[in-house]
C-alpha positions in Angstrom: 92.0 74.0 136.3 90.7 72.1 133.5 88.4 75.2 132.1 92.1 77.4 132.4 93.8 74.6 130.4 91.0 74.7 127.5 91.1 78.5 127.7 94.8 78.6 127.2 94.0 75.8 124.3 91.4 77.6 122.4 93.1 81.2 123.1 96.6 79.8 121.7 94.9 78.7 118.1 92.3 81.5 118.2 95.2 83.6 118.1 96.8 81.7 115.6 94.2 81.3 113.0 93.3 84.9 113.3 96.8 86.6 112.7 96.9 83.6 110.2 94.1 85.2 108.2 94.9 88.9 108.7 98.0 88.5 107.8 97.3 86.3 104.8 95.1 88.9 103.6 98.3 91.4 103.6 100.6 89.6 102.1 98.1 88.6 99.2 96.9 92.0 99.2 100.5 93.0 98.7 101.3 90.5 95.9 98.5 92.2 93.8 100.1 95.7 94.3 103.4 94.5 93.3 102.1 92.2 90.4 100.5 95.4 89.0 101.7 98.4 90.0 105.5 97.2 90.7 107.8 98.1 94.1 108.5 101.9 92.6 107.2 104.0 90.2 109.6 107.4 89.1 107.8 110.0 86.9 107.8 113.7 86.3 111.5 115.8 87.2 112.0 118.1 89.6 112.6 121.6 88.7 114.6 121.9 91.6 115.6 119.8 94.1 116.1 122.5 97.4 113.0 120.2 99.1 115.9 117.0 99.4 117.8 116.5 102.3 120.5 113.8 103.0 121.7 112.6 106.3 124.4 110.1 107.6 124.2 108.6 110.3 127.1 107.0 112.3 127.7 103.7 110.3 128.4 106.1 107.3 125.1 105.3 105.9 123.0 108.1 103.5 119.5 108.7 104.1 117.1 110.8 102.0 114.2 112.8 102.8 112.1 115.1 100.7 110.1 118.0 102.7 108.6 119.3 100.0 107.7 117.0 97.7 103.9 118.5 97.2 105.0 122.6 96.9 108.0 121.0 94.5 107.3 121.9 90.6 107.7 119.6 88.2 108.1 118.6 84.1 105.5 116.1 82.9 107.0 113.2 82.2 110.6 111.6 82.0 112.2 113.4 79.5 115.5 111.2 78.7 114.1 107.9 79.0 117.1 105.9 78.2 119.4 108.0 80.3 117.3 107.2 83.2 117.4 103.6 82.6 120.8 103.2 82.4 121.2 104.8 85.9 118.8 102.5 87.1 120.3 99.5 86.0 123.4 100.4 88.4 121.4 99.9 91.5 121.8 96.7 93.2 119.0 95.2 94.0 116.4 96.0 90.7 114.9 93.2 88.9 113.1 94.6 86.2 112.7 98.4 84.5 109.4 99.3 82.3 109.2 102.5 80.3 105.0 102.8 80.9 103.3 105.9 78.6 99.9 106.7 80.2 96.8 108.9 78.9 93.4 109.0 78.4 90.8 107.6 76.1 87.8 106.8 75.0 87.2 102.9 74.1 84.2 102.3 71.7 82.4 98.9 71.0 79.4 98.2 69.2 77.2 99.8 70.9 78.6 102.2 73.7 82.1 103.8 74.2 83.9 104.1 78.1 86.5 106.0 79.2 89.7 104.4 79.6 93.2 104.7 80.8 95.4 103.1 78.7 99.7 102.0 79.4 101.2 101.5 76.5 103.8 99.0 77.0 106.5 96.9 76.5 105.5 93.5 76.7 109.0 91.6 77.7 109.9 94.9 79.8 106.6 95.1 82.0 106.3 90.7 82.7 110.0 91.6 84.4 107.6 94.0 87.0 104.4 92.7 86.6 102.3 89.3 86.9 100.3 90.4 83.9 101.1 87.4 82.0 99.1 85.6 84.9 96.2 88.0 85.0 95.2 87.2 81.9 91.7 85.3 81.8 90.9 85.2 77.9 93.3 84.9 75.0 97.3 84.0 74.5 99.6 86.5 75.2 101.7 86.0 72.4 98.7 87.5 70.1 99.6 91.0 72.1 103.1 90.7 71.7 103.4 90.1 67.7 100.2 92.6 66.7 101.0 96.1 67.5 97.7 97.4 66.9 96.1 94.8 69.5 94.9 95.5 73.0 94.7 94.0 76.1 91.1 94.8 78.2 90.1 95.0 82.1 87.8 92.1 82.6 85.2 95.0 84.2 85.6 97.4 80.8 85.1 93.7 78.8 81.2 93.2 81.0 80.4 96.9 80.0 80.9 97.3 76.4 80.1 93.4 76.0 83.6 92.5 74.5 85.3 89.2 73.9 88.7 88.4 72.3 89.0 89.0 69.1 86.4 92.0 68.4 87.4 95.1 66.9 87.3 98.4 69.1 88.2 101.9 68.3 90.4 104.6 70.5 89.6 107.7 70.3 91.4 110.8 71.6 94.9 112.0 71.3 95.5 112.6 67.8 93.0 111.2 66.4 91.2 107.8 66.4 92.7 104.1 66.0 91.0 100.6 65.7 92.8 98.0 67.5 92.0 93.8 67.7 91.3 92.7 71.5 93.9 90.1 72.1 92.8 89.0 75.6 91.0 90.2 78.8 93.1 90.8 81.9 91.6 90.7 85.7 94.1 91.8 88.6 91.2 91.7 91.0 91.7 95.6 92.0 88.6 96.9 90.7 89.7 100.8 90.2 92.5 98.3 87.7 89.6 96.3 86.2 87.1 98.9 85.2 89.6 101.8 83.8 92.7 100.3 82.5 94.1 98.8 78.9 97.5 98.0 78.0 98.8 99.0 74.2 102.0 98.7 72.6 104.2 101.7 73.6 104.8 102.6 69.7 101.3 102.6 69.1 100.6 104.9 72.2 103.2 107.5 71.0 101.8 107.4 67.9 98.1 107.3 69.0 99.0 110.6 72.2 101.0 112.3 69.8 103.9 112.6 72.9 107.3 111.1 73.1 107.2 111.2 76.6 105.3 113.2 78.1 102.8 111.1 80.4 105.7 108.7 80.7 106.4 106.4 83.9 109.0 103.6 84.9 107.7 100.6 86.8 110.9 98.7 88.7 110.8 95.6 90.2 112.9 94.8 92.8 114.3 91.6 94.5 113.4 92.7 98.0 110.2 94.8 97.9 110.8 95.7 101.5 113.6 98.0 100.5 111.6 99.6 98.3 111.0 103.1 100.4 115.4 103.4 101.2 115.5 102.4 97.5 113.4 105.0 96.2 114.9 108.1 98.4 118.2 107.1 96.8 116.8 107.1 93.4 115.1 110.5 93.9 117.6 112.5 95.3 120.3 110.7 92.6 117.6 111.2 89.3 115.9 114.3 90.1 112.9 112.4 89.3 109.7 111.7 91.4 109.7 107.8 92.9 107.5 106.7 95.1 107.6 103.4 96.6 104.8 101.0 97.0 104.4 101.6 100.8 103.8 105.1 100.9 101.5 104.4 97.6 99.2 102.1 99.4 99.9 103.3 103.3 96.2 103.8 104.2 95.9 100.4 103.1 98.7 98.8 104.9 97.6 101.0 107.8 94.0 99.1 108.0 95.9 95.7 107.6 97.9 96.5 110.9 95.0 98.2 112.9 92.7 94.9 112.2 96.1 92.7 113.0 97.0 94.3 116.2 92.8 94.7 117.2 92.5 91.0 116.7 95.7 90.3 118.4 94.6 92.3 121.5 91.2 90.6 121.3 92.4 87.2 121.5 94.8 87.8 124.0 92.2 88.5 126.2 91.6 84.7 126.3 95.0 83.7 127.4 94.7 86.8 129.9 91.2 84.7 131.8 92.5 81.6 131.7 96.2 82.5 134.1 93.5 84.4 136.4 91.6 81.3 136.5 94.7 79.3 137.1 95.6 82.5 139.1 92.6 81.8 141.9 93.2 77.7 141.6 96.1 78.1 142.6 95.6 80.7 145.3 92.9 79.0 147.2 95.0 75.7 147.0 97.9 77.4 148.7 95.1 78.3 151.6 93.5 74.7 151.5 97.4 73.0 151.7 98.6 75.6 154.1 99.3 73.2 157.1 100.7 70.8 154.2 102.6 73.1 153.4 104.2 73.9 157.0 105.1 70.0 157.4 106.8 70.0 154.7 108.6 73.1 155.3 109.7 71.2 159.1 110.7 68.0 157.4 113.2 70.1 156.0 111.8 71.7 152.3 113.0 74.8 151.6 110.9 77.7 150.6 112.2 77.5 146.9 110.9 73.8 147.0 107.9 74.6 148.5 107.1 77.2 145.7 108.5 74.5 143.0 105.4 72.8 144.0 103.2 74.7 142.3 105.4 76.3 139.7 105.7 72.7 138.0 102.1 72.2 138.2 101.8 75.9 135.8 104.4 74.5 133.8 102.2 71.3 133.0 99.2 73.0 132.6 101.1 75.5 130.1 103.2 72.9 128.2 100.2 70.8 127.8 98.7 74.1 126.5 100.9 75.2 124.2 101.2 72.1 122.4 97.2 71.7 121.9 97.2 74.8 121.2 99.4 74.6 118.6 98.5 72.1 116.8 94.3 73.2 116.8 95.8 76.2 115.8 97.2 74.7 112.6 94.2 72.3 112.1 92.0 75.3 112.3 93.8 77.4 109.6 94.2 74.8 107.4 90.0 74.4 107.6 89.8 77.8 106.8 92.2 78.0 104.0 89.9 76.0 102.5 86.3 77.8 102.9 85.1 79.3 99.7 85.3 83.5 99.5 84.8 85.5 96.9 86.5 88.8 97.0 87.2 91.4 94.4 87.8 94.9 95.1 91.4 95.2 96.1 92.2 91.9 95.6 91.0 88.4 93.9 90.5 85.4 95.8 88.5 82.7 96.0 89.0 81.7 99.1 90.1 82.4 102.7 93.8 83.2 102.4 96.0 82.9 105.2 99.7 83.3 105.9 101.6 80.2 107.3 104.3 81.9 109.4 106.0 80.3 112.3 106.1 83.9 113.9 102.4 83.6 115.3 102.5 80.6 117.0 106.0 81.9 118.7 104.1 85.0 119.1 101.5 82.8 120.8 103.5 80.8 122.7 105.1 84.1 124.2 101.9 85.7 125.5 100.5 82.5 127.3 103.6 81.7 129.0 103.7 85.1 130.7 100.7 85.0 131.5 100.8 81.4 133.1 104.1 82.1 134.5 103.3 85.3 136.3 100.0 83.6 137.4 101.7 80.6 138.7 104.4 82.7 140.3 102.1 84.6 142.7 100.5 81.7 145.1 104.1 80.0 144.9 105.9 82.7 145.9 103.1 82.8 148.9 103.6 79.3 149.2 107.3 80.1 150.1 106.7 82.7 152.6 104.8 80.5 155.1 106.4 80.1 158.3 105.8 76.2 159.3 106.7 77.0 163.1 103.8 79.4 163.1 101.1 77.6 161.4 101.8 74.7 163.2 101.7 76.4 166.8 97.9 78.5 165.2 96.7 74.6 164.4 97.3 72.9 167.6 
């Protein structure tokens, strides 16, 4: 009984600490994408629009699908810029709308040039959708915002071409070539971000493309970045104009975050699965030890239901007790490992183990080992309520 009860301990805050962890990683994995790329992006216009569908469902509500989005043909860019932001700003629930122009470069230094892909910007505009103001590791922001020939630099272009704030770099491509003034060095911690992107003014990268808006994107932020994919359809099927939201942008990713959620949830579970049979087989072979007990009890007048309350309180001890130490190593453990050094960059920057405190796993927790401790209790009381005492009395004598 005691090895159950520490099974049911350690499988209660194993199962916290790891859906505290894979989750954690999620939700910081999904603050990056929103910091940078924003909850919806709309660029080029639809031609046509036969691919769109609309539906309403009982409550009167509209839902949009597109069928055809990839056979659909399109005009580069957003071609009435400030039309289209007007009509966003009607929709409830938008925090923040940034006209981004995006081409192709080539950034030199002193001694080598990279390719590049730069946004040109609008500084107060794209800090409404973006945490860039936060991902900046070198220089003041303010030196961006009042020099429109400066430039902003991904900490991974920076290590390549050996650049620091303040150093003088060309641009060339477009119409021609510029020289800009480095006026800090950004890290999201996506590294396809990192080692490809700059951020310009949006004057100087009309100027520089030679293209009012061709290339051109909108980046929205919105208060609820859950509604992002209902959101979007509307927009779509409203605008005319591609939006994509950032759930279908990063589904394989989300995808892998719930496959290794749900594994490790299945895994742990396993756990809390031994320890009700072990309390499952203490409690059957006590019913066949007590089983005479059991009959005198029954003939001084215990009803079957008491008979099986017996050892249905005994699983309730043993699970409350569980539960609660389970609980609380559970939230001991995840603190410990909130606080282990990691290193990651790739799709995300970290320095350490992140984790997600959320009351739902330890409900979630809770849940699983009482059904299994109930159900394993059950059983052998249920047996323990079908024995005749008349019978086992007469077999003993």
């Amino acid at each position: 009984m005691a090895m159950s009860l520490i099974g049911i301990i350690f499988g209660i805050s194993f199962f916290v600490i790891t859906q505290a962890q894979t989750s954690g990683f999620e939700a910081f994995f999904i603050r990056t994408i929103l910091g940078t790329n924003g909850a919806i992006k709309i660029s080029d216009r639809f031609q046509d629009m036969d691919g769109t569908v609309s539906k309403v469902s009982e409550d009167g509500k509209s839902q949009f699908f597109f069928r055809s989005r990839e056979e659909a043909r399109y005009t580069e860019g957003i071609v009435f810029p400030d039309e289209i932001r007007n009509a966003l700003a009607s929709y409830q629930g938008i925090t923040g709308i940034s006209e981004v122009l995006e081409g192709t470069a080539e950034l030199s230094g002193v001694s080598r040039s990279f390719p590049v892909i730069f946004h040109g910007i609008r500084h107060h505009d794209h800090s409404q959708v973006s945490e860039l103001d936060n991902q900046l590791i070198g220089g003041v922001m303010d030196n961006f915002t009042t020099d429109p020939m400066s430039i902003l630099v991904g900490s991974r272009i920076a290590e390549r071409l050996m650049l620091k704030k303040g150093d003088r770099v060309v641009m060339k491509g477009g119409t021609g070539t510029i020289q800009l003034k480095i006026a800090g060095l950004f890290e999201t911690g996506v590294s396809q971000i990192d080692k490809n992107r700059i951020y310009i003014h949006l004057s100087t990268a009309r100027q520089f493309k030679g293209e009012r808006f061709a290339g051109s994107f909108f980046q929205v932020g919105l208060s609820n970045p859950e509604k992002a994919p209902e959101l979007a359809a509307q927009i779509q099927y409203h605008l005319g104009h591609r939006s994509v939201s950032w759930q279908e942008r990063e589904k394989v990713w989300l995808d892998v975050f719930k496959a290794l959620r749900i594994s490790s949830a299945i895994t742990v579970s396993s756990i809390l699965l031994l320890s009700g049979l072990g309390i499952f087989n203490v409690f059957a072979i006590m019913v066949i030890e007590k089983t005479r007990d059991i009959a005198i009890l029954r003939s001084m007048g215990f009803s079957r239901f008491d008979a099986s309350a017996v050892f249905l309180w005994q699983g309730v001890i043993i699970l409350f007790i569980g539960l609660l130490s389970g609980c609380i190593f559970g939230f001991i453990g995840t603190y410990f490992i909130s606080e282990i050094p990691l290193r990651i960059r790739g799709i995300f920057s970290t320095d350490s183990f992140v984790v997600n405190w959320d009351i739902s796993h330890y409900l979630w927790a809770i849940t699983i080992a009482s059904v299994f401790v109930i159900i394993a209790s059950w059983i052998p009381a249920r047996r323990a309520g079908k024995i005749e005492p008349a019978k086992i009395i007469r077999e003993t004598l």
